[in-house]
C-alpha positions in Angstrom: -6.7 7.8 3.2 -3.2 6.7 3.4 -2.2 4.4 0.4 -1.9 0.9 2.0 1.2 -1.7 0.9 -1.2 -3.2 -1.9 1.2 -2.5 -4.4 3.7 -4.6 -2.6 1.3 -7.1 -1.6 0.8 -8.0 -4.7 4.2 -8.5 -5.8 4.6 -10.7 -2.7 1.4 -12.3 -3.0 2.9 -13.4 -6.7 5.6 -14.2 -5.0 4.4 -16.5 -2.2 2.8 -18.7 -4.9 5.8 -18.9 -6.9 8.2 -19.9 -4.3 6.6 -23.3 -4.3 8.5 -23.7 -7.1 11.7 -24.6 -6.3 10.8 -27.3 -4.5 14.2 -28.3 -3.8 16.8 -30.9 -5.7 14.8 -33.9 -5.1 11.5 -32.2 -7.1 12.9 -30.7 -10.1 10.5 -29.4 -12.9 10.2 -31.0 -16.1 12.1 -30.1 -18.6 14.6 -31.4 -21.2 16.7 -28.7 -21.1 19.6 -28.3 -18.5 20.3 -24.9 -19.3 16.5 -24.0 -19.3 16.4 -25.4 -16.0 19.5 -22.5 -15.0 17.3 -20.2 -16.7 14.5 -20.7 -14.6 16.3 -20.8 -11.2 17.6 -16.8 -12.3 14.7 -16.2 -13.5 12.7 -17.1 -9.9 15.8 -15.2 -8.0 14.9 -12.1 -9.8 10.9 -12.1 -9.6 12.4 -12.5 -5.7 14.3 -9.5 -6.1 11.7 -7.4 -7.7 13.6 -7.7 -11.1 11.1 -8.4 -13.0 11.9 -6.9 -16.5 15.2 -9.1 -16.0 12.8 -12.5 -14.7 10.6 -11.9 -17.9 14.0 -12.2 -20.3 15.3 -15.1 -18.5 12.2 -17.0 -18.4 11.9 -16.5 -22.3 15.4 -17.5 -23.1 14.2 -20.5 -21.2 10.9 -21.6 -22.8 13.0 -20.9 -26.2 15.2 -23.4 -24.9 12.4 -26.0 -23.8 8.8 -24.5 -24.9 7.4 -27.3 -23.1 8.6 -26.0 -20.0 5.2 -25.4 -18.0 6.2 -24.1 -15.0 8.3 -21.3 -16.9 5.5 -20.2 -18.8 3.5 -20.0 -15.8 6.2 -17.7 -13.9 5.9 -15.9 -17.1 2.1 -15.7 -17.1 2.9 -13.6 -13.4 4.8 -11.5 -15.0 3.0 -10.1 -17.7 -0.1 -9.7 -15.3 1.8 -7.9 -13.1 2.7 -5.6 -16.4 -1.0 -5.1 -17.0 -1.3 -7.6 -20.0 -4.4 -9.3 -18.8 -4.2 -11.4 -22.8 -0.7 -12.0 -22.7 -0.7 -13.3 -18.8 -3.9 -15.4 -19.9 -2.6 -16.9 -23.2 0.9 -18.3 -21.3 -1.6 -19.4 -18.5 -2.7 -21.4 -20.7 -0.4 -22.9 -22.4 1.1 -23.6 -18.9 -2.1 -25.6 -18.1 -2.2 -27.4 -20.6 1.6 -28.4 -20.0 1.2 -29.3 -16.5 -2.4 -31.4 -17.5 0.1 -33.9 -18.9 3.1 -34.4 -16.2 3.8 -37.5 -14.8 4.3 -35.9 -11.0 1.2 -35.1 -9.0 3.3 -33.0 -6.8 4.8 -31.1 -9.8 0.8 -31.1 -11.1 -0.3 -29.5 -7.6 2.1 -26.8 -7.3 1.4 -25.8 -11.0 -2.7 -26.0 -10.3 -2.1 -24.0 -7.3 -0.1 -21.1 -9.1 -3.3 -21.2 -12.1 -5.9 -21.0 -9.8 -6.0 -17.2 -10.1 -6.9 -17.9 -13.9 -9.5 -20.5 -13.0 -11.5 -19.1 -9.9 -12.6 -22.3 -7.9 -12.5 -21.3 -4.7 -10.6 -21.1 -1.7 -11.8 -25.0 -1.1 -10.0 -26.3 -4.1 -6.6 -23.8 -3.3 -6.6 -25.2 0.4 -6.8 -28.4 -0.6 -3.9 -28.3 -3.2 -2.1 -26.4 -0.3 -2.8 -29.4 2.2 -1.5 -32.1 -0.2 1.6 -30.1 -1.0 2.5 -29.7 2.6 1.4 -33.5 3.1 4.4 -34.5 0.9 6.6 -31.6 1.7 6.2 -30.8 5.7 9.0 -28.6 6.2 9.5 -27.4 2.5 10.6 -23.7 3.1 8.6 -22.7 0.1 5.5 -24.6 0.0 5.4 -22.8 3.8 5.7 -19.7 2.4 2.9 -20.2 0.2 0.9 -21.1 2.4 1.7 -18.0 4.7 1.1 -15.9 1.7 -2.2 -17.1 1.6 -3.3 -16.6 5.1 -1.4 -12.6 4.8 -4.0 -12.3 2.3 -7.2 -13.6 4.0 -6.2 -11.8 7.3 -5.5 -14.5 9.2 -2.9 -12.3 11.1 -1.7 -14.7 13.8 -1.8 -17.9 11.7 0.2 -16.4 9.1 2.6 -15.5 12.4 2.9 -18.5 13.3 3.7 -19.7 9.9 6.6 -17.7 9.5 7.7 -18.4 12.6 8.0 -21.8 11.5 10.1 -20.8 9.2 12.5 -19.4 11.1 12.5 -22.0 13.2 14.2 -24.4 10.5 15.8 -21.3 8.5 16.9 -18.8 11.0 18.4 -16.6 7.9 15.0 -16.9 6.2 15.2 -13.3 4.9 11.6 -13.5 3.5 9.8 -14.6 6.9 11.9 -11.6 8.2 10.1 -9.0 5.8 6.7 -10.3 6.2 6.9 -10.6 10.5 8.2 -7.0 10.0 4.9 -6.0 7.7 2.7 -8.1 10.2 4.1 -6.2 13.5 3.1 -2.8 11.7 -0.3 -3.8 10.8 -0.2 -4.8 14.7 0.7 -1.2 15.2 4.1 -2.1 16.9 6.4 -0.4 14.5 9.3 -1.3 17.1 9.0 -4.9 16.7 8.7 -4.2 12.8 11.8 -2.1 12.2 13.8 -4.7 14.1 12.4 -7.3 11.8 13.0 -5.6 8.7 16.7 -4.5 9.6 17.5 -8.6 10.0 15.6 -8.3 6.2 18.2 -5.9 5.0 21.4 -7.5 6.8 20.1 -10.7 5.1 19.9 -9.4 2.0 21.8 -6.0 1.5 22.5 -6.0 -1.9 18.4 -6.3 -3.2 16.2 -3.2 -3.5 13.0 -4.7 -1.7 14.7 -5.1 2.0 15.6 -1.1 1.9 12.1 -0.5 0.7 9.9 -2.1 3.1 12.3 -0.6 6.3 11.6 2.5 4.2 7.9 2.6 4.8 7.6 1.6 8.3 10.2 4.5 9.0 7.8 6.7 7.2 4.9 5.3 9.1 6.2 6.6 12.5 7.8 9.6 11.2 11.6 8.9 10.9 11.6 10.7 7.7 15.1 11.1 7.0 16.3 7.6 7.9 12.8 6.3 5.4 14.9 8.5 2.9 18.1 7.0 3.3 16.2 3.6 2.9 14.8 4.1 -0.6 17.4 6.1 -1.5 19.3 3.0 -1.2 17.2 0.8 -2.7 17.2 3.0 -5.9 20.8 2.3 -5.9 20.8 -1.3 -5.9 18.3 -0.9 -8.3 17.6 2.5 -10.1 14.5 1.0 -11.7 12.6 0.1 -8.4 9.3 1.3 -9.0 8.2 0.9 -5.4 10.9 3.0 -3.8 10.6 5.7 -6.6 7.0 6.0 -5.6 7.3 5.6 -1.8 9.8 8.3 -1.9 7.5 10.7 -3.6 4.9 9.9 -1.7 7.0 10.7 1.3 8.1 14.2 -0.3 4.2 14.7 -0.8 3.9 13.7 3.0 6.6 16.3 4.0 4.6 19.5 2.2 7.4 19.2 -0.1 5.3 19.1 -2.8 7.3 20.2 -6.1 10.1 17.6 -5.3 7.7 14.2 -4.9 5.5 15.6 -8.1 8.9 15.8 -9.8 9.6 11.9 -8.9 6.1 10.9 -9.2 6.2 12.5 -13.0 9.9 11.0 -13.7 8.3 7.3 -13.7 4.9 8.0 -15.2 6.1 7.2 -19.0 7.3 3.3 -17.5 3.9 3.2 -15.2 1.6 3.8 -18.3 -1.5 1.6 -18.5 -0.5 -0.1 -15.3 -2.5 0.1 -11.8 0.4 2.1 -10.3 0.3 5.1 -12.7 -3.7 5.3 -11.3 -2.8 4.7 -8.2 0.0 7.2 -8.3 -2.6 9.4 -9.3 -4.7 9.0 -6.2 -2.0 9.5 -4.1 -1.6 13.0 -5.3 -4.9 13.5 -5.0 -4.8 12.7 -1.3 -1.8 14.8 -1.0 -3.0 17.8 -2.3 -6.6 17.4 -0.3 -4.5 16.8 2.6 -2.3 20.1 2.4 -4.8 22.4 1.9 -4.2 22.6 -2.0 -7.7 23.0 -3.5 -6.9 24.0 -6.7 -4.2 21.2 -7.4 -6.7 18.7 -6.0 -9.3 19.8 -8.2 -7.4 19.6 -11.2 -6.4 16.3 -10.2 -9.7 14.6 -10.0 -11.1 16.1 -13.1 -8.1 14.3 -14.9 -7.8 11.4 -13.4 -11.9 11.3 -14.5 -11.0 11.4 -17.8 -7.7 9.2 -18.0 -9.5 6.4 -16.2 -13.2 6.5 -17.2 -13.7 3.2 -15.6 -11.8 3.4 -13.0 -13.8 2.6 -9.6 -12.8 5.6 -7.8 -13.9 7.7 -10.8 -17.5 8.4 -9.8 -16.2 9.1 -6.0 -14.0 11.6 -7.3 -16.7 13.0 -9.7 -19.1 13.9 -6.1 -16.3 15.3 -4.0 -15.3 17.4 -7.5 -19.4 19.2 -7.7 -19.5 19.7 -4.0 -15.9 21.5 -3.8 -17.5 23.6 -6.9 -20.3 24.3 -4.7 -22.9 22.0 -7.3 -24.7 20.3 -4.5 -27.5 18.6 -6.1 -25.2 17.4 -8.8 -23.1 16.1 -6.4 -25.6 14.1 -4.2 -26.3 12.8 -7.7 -23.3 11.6 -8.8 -22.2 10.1 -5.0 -26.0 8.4 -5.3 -25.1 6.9 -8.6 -21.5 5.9 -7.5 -22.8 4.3 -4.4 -25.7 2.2 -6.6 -23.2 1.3 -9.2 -20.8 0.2 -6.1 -23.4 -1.6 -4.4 -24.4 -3.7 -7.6 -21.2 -5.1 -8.4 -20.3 -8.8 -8.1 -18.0 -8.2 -5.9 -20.6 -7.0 -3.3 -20.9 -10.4 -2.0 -17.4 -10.2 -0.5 -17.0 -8.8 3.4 -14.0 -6.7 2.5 -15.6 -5.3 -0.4 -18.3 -4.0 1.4 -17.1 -3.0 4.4 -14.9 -0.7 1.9 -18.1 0.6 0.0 -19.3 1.6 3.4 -16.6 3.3 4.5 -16.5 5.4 1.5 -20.1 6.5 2.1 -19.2 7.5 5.2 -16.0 9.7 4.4 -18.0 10.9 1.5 -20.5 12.0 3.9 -18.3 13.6 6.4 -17.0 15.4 3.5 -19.9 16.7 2.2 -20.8 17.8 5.9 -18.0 20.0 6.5 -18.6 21.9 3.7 -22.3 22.4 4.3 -21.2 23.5 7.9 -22.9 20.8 9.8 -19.7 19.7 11.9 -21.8 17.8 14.6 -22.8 15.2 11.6 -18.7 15.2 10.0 -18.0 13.8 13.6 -20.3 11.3 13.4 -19.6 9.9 9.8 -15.9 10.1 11.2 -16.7 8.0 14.2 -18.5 5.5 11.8 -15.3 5.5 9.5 -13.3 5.1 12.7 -15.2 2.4 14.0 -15.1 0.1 11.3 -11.5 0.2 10.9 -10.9 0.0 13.6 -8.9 -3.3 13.0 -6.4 -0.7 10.8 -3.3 -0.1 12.6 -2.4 3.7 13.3 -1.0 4.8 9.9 -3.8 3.8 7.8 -6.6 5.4 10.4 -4.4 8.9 11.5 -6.6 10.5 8.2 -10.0 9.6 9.8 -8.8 10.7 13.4 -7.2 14.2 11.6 -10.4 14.9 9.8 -12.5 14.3 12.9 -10.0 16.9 15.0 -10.4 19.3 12.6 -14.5 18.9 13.3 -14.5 18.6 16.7 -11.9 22.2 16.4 -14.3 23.5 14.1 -17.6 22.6 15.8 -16.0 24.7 19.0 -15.2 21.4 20.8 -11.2 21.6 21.2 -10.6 18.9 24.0 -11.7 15.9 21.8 -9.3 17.5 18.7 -6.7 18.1 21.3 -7.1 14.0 21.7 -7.3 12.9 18.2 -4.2 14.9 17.5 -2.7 13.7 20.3 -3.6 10.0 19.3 -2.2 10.5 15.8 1.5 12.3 17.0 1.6 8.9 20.0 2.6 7.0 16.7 4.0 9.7 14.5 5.2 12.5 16.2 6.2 14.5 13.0 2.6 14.5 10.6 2.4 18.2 9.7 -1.2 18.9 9.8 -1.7 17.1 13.5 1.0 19.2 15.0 -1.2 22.6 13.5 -4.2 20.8 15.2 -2.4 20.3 18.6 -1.8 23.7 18.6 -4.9 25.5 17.4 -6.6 23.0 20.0 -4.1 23.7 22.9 -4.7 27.5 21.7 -8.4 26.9 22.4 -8.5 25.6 25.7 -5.7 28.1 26.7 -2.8 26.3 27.1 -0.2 28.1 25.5 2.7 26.1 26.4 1.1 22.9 24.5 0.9 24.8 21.9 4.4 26.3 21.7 6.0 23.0 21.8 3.6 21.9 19.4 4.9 24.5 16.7 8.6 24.3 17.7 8.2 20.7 16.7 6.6 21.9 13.4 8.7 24.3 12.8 11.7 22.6 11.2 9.6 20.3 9.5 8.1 23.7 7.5 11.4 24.9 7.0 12.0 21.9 4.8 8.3 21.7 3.5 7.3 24.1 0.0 7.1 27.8 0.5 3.0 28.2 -1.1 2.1 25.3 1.2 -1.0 27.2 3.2 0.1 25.5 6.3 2.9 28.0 6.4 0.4 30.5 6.8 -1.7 28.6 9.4 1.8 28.3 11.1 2.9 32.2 11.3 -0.6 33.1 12.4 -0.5 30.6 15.3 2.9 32.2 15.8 1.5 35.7 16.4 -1.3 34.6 18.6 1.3 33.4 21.0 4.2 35.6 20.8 3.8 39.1 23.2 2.8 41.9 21.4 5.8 44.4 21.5 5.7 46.8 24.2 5.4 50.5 23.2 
């Protein structure tokens, strides 16, 4: 359940197609207008520093300059889709295609077609293809490489996109891009080492941008180095106080803590500049998580019912919708509506797609597990919790640790500690300082009657509740564990 990096993804997948670009002093773009030209250049520089309030006012001073300047109003066309202005985004689109349709320079025309396909939809084919010629012309172009490792970050295709960036480096050891992405690709490799020593060459490279600080940020989170991940996007908020990413990775990592009031509080500070965007929703699901994570019912309740009615087509709307009627105890509504959800899921387009489906599916089966636990029937919430394990099993630890918690708390619950004793030992091997896994290790070590597992277990969460909020009901799990291992006073 733990929000991926897709809101950085796709800034950087944006990115990756718009350094080809600045293809370098030998293949200007066309324009007539020096100072456009300037324009343009600051413009790209601050879509590569996440400044993209400050790209979108450059790049207009620069088509007011030169409005036949195609490749501006295609960086432009970026950044109103990453704003949420699906018409806006289209409409420069396509005025940018119809730009580039009359350029002299098939190179210049390539790069362009490349950056539109997203508008036109022909197929990975056609976008290979325009990547191949590019590349033909341009071998060791440090941008039109980076493109092309964008695109194989985002089909997956782990070790070429490696291999890519390691190209990179090879002719630009200072590359501080290639640096951020081999640190994002050693996480999802699950060797969080490797990535934080990638990702500190990212922010010695570039100390002064936001986006370096963030991404160490997360993978500090990821392996529970809380206060240095703090540090990080505090940091970043101060090279840039509007950095959307680190204002909701902080929060996020406040929610993660138990301290609950403080990340709402963040969370809630940026909702007004989020609206109508995909973060505010997705800032909303990760509140739901949070409070379904620690134990806050009530919150999580309220949560879903709203999120229902801000987003009514939202595609996590009908999900929510069954979890909400089973935690209500309305059963046969809520088989209903996860029925309906799962049909609706199921007919969509995008059912044709791998990744789509294998995400349908794993839905169904932490829906399922869901629905089991509170029916009682632990023996089956380990089983749709192996499912969900098994096929993500390509997930590195951060994004599974959910799945193996859930299926601890069965196993506990089914009167099977030795496996939850594992899963929570599985889940600390990566992040030693997860609040609920650390309660688990204990109650687990408890059960098979080893005490002094579970002692260290709760000295280790100890001063993590010390920091977390007072209501959260892990306290309470905490100060009964307590009791049940401290000697009863003698009279």
């Amino acid at each position: 359940m733990k929000r991926s990096v897709m809101i950085g993804l796709v800034a950087l997948a944006l990115l990756a197609l718009a350094l080809l670009f600045l293809g370098g002093p030998e293949r200007q773009f066309t324009t007539r207008s020096a100072e456009a030209y300037n324009l343009f250049e600051r413009g790209y520089s601050q879509m590569n520093a996440f400044q993209f309030a400050q790209a979108d006012s450059s790049l207009r001073r620069a088509v007011s300059l030169d409005p036949g300047f195609a490749a501006a109003h295609a960086l432009i066309a970026q950044i109103k889709n990453r704003f949420g202005d699906k018409a806006g985004s289209a409409y420069e689109a396509a005025i940018a295609d119809s730009l580039a349709a009359r350029l002299p320079n098939a190179l210049e025309r390539a790069k362009l077609q490349l950056l539109l396909l997203a508008y036109k939809k022909p197929g990975d084919q056609v976008r290979d293809s325009l990547l191949d010629y590019v590349l033909a012309e341009q071998p060791t172009d440090l941008m039109a490489l980076s493109a092309k490792a964008g695109v194989l970050y985002q089909t997956g295709k782990w070790d070429e996109c490696q291999r890519v960036y390691e190209q990179i480096l090879a002719i630009e050891p200072n590359h501080a891009p290639a640096y951020n992405m081999l640190g994002y690709l050693a996480a999802g490799r699950g060797d969080y080492e490797q990535a934080v020593t990638h990702l500190r060459k990212y922010a010695f490279l570039a100390p002064d941008l936001a986006n370096p600080h963030d991404s160490l940020g997360e993978v500090l989170s990821w392996k529970g180095d809380y206060e240095d991940a703090e540090r990080e996007f505090l940091a970043a908020l101060k090279a840039q106080p509007d950095f959307h990413f680190s204002q909701i990775n902080l929060g996020e990592l406040y929610l993660e803590q138990g301290m609950i009031a403080q990340g709402e509080q963040i969370l809630e500070s940026i909702r007004t500049a989020l609206a109508g965007s995909q973060q505010e929703r997705e800032l909303d699901e990760t509140l739901i998580r949070m409070y379904y994570t620690h134990e806050l019912y009530d919150e999580a309740l309220r949560a879903m019912a709203a999120y229902q009615t801000k987003y009514p087509d939202a595609f996590l709307g009908g999900y929510y919708r069954a979890i909400q009627l089973a935690m209500e105890q309305r059963r046969p509504e809520a088989d209903a509506a996860a029925a309906a959800f799962f049909t609706k899921a199921r007919s969509s387009d995008n059912y044709v797609f791998k990744s789509y489906r294998d995400q349908i599916d794993g839905l169904e089966h932490q829906l399922r597990a869901t629905l089991a636990t509170r029916d009682g029937d632990h023996e089956k919430a380990i089983d749709e919790w192996q499912l969900m394990l098994d096929s993500s099993s390509n997930l590195p630890a951060h994004e599974r640790w959910w799945f193996l918690w859930r299926q601890g708390e069965s196993y506990l619950a089914s009167g099977r500690p030795g496996p939850a004793l594992e899963n929570a030992k599985r889940i600390l091997a990566t992040n030693p300082a997860r609040i609920r896994p650390l309660l688990l290790l204990a109650q687990s070590a408890l059960a098979t009657g080893d005490a002094g597992l579970a002692g260290q277990a709760l000295a280790k969460v100890q001063p993590l509740l010390a920091r977390a909020d007072a209501k959260l009901p892990a306290q309470q799990t905490y100060r009964d564990l307590i009791a049940r291992i401290t000697p009863a006073p003698a009279d």
